[in-house]
NUKE-974986 format. One line per 4 residues: number of its first residue (from 1); their letters; for each residue x, y, z of N, C-alpha, C. Coordinates in steps of 0.02 Angstrom, whole numbers, m for minus. Layout:
N
NUM = A = X,Y,Z,X,Y,Z,X,Y,Z ~ ...;
***
This chain:
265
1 = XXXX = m4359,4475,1045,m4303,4511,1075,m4290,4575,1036 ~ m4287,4637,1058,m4274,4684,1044,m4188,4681,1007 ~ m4189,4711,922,m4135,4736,891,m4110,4807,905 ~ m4053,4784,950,m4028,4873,995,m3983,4892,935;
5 = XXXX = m3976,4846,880,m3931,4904,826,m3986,4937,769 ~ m4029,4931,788,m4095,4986,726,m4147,5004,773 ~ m4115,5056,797,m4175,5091,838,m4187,5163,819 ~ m4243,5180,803,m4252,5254,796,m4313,5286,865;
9 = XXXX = m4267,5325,895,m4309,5387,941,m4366,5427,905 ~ m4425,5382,906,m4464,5439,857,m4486,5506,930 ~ m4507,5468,986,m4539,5541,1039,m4495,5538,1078 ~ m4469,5588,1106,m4468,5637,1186,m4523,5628,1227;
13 = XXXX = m4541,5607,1281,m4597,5585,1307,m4564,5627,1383 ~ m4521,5634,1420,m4533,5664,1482,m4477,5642,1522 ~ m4448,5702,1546,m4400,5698,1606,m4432,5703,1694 ~ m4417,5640,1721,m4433,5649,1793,m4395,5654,1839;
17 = XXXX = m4383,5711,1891,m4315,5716,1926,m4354,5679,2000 ~ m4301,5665,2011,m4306,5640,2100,m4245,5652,2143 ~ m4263,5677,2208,m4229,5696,2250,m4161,5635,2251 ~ m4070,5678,2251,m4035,5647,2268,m4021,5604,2336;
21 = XXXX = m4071,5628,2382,m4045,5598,2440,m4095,5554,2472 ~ m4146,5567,2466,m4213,5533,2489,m4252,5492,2436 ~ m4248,5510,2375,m4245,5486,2322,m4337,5500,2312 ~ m4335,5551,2353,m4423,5567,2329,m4440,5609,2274;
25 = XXXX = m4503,5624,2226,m4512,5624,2182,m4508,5692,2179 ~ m4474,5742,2145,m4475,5820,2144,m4527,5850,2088 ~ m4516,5820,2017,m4557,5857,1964,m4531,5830,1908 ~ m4584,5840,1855,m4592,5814,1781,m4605,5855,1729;
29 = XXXX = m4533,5867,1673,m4549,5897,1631,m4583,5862,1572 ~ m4646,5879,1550,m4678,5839,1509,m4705,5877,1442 ~ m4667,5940,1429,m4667,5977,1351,m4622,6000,1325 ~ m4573,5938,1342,m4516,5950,1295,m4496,5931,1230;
33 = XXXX = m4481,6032,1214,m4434,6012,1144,m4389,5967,1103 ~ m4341,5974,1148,m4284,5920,1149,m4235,5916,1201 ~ m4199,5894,1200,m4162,5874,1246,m4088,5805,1202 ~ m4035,5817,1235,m3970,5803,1198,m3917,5776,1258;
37 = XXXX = m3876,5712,1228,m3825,5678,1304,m3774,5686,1269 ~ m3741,5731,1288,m3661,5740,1253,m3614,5699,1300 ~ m3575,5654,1266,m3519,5609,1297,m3462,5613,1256 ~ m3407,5644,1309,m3343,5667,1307,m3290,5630,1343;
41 = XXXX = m3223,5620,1332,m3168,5586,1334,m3103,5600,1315 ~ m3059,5620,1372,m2984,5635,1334,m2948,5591,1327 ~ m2920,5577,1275,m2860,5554,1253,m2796,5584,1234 ~ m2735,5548,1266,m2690,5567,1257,m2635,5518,1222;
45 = XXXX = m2587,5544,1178,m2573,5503,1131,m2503,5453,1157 ~ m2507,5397,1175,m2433,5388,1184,m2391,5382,1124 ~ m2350,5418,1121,m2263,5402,1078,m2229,5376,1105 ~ m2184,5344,1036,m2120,5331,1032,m2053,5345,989;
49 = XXXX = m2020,5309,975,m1975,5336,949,m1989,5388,870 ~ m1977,5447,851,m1985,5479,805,m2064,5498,833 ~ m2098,5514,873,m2156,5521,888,m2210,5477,855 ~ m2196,5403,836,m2262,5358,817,m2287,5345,872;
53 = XXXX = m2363,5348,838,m2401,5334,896,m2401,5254,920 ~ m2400,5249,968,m2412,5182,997,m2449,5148,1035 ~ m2487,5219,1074,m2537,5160,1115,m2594,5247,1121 ~ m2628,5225,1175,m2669,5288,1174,m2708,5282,1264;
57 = XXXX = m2703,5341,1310,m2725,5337,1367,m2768,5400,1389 ~ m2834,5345,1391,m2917,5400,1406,m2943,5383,1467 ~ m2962,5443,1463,m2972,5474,1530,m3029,5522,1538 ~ m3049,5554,1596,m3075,5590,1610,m3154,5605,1572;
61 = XXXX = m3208,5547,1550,m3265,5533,1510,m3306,5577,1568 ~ m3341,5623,1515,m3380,5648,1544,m3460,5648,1516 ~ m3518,5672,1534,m3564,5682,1498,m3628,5735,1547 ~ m3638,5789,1473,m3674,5816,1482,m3739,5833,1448;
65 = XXXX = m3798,5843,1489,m3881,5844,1479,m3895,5905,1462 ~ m3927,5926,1416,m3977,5992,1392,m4034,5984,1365 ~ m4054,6032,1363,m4123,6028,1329,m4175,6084,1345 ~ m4208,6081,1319,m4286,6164,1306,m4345,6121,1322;
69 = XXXX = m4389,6159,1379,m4447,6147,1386,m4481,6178,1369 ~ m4549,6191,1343,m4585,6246,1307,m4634,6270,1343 ~ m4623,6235,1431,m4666,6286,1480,m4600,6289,1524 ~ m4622,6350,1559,m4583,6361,1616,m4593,6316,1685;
73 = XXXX = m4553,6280,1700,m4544,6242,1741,m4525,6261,1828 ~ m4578,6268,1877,m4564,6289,1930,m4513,6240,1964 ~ m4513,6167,1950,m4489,6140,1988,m4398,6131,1967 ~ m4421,6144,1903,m4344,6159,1886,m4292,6224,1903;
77 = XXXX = m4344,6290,1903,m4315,6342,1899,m4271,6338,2002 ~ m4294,6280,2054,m4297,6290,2106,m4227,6255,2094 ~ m4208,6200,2043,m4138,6181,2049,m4088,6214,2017 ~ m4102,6262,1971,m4055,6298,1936,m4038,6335,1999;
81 = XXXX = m4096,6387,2030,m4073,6425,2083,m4049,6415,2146 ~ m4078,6353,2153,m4057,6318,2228,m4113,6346,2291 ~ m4180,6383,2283,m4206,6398,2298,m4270,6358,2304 ~ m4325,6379,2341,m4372,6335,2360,m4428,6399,2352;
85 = XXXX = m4493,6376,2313,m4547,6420,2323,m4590,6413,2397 ~ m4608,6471,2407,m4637,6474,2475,m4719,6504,2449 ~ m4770,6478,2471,m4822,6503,2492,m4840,6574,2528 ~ m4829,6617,2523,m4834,6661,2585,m4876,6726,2577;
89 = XXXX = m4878,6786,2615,m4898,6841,2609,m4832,6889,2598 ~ m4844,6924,2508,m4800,6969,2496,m4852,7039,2472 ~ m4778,7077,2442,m4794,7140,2402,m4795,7132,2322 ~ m4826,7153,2307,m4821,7157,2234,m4842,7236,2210;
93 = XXXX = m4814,7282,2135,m4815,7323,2117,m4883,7315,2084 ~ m4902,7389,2085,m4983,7363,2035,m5006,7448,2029 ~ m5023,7434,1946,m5063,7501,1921,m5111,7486,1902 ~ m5158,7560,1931,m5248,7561,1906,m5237,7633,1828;
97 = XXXX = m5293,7607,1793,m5287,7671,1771,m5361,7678,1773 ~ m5361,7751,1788,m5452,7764,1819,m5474,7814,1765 ~ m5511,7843,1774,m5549,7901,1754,m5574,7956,1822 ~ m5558,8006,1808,m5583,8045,1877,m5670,8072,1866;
101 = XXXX = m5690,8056,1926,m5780,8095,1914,m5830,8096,1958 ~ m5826,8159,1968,m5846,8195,2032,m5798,8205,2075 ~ m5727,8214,2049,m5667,8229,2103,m5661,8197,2131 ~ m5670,8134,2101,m5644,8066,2135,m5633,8012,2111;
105 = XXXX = m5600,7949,2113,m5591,7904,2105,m5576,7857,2155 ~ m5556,7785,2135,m5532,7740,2177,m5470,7697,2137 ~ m5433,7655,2176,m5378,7581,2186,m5426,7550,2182 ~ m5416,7490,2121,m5452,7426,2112,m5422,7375,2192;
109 = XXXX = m5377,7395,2204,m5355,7344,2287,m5331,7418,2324 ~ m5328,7380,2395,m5288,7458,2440,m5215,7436,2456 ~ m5192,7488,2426,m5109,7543,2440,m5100,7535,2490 ~ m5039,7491,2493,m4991,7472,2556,m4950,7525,2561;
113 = XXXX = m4896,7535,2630,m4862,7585,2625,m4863,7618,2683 ~ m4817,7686,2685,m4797,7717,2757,m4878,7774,2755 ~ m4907,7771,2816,m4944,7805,2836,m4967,7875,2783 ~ m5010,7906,2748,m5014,7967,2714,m4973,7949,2654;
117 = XXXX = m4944,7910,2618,m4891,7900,2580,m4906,7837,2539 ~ m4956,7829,2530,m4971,7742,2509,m4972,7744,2427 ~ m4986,7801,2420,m4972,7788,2344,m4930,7825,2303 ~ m4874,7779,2258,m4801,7796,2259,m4827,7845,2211;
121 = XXXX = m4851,7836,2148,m4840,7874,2098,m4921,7904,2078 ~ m4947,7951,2068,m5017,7990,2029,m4989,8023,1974 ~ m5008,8000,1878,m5006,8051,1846,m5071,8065,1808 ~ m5073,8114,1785,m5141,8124,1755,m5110,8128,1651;
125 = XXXX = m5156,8091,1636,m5122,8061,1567,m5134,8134,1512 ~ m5109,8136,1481,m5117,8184,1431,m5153,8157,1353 ~ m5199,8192,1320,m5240,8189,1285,m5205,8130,1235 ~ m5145,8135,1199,m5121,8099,1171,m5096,8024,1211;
129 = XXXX = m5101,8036,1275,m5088,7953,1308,m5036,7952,1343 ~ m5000,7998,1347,m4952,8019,1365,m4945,8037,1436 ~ m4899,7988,1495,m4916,8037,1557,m4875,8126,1560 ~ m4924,8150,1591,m4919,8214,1609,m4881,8228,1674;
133 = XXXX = m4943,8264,1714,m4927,8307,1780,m4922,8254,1823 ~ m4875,8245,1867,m4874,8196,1917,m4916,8239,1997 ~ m4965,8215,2024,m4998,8222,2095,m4942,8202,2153 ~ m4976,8229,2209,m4933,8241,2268,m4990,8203,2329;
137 = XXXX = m4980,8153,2331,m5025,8122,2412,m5026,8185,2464 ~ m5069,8184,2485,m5067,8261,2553,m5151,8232,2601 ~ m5130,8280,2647,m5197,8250,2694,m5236,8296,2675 ~ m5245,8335,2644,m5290,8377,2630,m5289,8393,2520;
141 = XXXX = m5335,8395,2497,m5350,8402,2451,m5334,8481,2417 ~ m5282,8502,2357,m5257,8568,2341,m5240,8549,2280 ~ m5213,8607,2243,m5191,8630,2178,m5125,8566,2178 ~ m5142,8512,2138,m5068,8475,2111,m5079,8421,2158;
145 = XXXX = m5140,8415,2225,m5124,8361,2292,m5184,8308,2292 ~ m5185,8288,2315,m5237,8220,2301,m5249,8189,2382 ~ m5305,8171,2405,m5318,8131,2457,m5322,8048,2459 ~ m5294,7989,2496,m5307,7942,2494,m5332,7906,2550;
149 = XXXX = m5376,7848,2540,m5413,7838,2617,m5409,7742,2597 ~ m5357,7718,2610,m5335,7652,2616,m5388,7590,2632 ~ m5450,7622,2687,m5493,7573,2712,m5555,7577,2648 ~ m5562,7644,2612,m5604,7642,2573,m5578,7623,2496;
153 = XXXX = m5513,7636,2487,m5481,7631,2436,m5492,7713,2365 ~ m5534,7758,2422,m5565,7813,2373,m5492,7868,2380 ~ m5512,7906,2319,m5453,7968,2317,m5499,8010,2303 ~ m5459,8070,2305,m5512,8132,2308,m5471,8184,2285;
157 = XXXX = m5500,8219,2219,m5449,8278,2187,m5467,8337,2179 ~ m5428,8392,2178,m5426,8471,2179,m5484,8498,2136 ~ m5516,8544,2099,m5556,8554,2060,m5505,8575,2000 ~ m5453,8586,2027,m5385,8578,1947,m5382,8515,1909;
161 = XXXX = m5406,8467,1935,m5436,8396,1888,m5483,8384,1881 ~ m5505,8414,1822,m5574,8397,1785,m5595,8340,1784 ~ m5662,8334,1781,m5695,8265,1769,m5678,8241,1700 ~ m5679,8194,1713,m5646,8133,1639,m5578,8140,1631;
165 = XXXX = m5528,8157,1679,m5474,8157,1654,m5455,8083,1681 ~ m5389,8068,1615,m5368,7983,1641,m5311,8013,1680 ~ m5309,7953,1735,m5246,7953,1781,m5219,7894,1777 ~ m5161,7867,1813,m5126,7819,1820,m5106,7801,1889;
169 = XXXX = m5106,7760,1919,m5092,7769,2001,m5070,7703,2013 ~ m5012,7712,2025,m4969,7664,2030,m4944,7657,2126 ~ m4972,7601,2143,m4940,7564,2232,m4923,7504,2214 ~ m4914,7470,2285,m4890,7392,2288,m4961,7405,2352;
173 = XXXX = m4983,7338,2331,m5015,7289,2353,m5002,7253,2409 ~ m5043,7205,2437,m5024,7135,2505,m5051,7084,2444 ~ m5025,7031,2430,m5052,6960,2419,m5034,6877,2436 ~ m5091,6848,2444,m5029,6773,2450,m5026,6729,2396;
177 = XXXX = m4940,6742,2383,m4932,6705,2315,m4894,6634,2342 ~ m4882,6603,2266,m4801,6575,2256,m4735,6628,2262 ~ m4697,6606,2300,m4626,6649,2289,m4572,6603,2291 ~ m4516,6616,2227,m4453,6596,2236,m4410,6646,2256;
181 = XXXX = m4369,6655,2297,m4299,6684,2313,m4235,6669,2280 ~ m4227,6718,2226,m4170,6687,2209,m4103,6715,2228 ~ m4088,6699,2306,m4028,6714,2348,m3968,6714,2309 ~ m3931,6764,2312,m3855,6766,2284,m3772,6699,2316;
185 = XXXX = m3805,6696,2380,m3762,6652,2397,m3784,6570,2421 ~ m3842,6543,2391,m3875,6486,2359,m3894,6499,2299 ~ m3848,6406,2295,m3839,6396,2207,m3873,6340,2181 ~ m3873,6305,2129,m3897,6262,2091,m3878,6192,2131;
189 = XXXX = m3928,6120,2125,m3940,6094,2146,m3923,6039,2085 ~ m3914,5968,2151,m3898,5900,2107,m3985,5849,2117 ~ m3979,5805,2075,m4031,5770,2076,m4035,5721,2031 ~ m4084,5675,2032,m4080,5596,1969,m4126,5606,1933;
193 = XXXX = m4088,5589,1893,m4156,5604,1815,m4174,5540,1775 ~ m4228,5529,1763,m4241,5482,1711,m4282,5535,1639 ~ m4242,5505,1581,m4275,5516,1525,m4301,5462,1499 ~ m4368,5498,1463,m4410,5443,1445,m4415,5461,1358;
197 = XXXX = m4403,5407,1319,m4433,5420,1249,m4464,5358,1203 ~ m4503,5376,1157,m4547,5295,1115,m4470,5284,1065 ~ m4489,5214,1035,m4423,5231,998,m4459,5141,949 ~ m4429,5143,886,m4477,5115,830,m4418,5077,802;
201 = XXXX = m4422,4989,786,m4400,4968,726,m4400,4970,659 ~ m4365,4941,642,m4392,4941,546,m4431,4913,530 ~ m4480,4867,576,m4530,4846,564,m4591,4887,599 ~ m4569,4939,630,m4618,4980,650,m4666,4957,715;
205 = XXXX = m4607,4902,764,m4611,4878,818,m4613,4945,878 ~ m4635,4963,928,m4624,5008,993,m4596,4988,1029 ~ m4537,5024,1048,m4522,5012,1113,m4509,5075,1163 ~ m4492,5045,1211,m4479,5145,1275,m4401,5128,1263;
209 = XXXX = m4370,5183,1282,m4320,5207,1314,m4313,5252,1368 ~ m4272,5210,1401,m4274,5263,1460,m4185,5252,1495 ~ m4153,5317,1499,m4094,5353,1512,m4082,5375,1589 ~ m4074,5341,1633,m4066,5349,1705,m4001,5399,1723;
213 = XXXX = m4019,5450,1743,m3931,5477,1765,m3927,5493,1859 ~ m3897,5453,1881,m3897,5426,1955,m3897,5486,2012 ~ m3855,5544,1967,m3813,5581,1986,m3819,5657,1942 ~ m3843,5685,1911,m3855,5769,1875,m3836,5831,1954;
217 = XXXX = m3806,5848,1899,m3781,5913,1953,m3801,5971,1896 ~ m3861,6000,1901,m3880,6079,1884,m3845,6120,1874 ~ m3841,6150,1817,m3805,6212,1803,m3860,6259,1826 ~ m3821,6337,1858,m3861,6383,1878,m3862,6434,1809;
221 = XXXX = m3845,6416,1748,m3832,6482,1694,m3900,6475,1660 ~ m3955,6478,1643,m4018,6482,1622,m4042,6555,1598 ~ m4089,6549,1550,m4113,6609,1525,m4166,6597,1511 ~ m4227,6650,1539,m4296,6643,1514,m4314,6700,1456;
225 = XXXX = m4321,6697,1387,m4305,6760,1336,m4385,6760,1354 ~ m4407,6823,1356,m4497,6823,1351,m4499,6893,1284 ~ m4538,6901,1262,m4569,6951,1206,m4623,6910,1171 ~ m4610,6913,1092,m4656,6908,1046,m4678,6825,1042;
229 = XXXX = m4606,6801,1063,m4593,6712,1051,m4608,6701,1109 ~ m4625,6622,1105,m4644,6589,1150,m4610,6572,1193 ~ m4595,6581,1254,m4566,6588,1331,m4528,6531,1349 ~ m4476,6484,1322,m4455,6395,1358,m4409,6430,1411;
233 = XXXX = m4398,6356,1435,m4370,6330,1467,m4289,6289,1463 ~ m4238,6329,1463,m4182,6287,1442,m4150,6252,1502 ~ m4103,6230,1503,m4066,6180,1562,m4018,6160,1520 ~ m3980,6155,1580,m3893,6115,1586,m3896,6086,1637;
237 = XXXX = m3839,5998,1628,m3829,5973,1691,m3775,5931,1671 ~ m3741,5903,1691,m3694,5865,1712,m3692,5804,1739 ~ m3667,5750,1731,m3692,5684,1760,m3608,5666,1784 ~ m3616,5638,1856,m3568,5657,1891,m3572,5570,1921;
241 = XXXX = m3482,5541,1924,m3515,5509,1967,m3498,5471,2027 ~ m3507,5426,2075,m3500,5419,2123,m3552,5435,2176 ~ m3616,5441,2150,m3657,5429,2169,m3695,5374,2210 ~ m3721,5388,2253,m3732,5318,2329,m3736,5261,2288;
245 = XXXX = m3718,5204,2303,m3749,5148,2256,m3730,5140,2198 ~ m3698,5179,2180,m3685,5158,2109,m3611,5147,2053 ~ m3573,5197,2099,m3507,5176,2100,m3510,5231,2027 ~ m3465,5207,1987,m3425,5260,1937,m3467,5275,1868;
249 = XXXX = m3539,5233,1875,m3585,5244,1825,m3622,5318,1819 ~ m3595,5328,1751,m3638,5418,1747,m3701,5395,1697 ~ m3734,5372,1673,m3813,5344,1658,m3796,5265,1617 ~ m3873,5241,1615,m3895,5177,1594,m3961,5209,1545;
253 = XXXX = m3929,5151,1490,m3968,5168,1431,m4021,5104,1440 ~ m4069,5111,1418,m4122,5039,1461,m4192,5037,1402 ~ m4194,4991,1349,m4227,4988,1300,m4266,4919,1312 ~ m4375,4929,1302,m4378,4860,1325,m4450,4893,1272;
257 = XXXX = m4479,4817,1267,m4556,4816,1229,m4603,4858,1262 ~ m4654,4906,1223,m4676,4963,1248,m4729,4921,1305 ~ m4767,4864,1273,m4802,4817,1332,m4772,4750,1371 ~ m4708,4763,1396,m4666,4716,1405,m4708,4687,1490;
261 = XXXX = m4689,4607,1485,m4727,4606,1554,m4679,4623,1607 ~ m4698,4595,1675,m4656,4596,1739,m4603,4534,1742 ~ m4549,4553,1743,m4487,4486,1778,m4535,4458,1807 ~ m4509,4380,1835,m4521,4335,1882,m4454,4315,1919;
265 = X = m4452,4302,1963,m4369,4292,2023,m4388,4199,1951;
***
């Protein structure tokens, strides 16, 4: 029989959310940092005479879930936002940087856009790296103007741009990606979570733990920091309850032998 008063959490092993209503399987965070169950409770003091205390009435127990994943999580980022990724055909921004030669160049893809106009930006870089002179799209080829031909993806320049000069040529693209929408007036999303972690006696026995919350309601406040450091994943949630089935329970703490067998009725 498992001793539930000496237990140590040695791993974090993985959060699995499942749909609140259908109860189907949404996504699994499985490189997490950490993660933390804060449980809260007001009390209020009863007095009596000369203000001794005499009794005490709590209320309002709450508890809340956090934690850092150390990948970015699509299926999470869809409940912070309340949004759903779509498959589809979009735009995306995209720069070539070429070399000009023979008064010409090309777009590694072809320049979407209004007719004669497909490509937003041409500069021609300056020796130090620096952009320079910005070009002018035109149907005809001149001093400062540039030609573009969308089916070939070729451009074609003035004899005022020498061969070998670097340019920069910046359009948007067609592609079919992933896309999330993250709509201003859809918000963050509820759902059931199980946490999973190993967890060790003093005799250096295994067992799982696993933390059911019936009921998580998503915070939409998230931040993805990107630069030099490595990119996580943070989250907030809330365990709420009154959830179908379950009445006023906000999680179950559930500790068993890591090779425990199956009940029998």
């Amino acid at each position: 029989m498992v001793n539930i008063n000496d237990i140590t959490i040695t791993s974090l092993e993985t959060i699995d959310v499942f749909d609140l209503v259908t109860g189907a399987y949404k996504f699994t965070m499985d490189e997490l940092q950490n993660a933390t169950i804060s449980n809260t409770e007001e009390k209020t003091d009863i007095t009596g005479k000369g203000g001794r205390k005499l009794s005490s009435l709590k209320r309002n127990k709450a508890v809340t879930i956090s934690g850092t994943n150390g990948l970015v999580s699509g299926g999470l980022l869809e409940l912070q936002t309340g949004g759903k990724f779509e498959n589809k055909t979009t735009e995306v921004a995209w720069t070539d940087h070429k070399v000009v030669s023979g008064g010409a160049a090309s777009t590694d893809y072809i320049a979407i856009g209004t007719e004669g106009a497909e490509i937003e930006a041409l500069y021609v870089r300056n020796d130090n790296g620096s952009l320079g002179a910005t070009l002018e799209q035109a149907a005809e080829v001149g001093e400062g103007k540039f030609t573009y031909n969308p089916e070939t993806k070729a451009l074609a320049f003035h004899t005022d741009i020498a061969d070998g000069s670097e340019i920069e040529i910046r359009y948007k693209r067609r592609i079919i990606a992933d896309v999330l929408a993250n709509d201003s007036d859809v918000y963050s999303g509820k759902c059931k979570m199980y946490i999973n972690a190993l967890a060790e006696d003093k005799c250096s026995n295994v067992y799982r733990v696993q933390i059911y919350i019936p009921k998580a309601d998503f915070s939409g406040e998230f931040s993805l920091e990107m630069g030099d450091n490595q990119t996580v994943h943070a989250f907030d949630a809330e365990a709420l309850a009154g959830a179908c089935g379950i009445g006023a329970n906000l999680w179950t703490y559930t500790i068993f032998g890591a090779n425990v067998a199956d009940a029998t009725e």
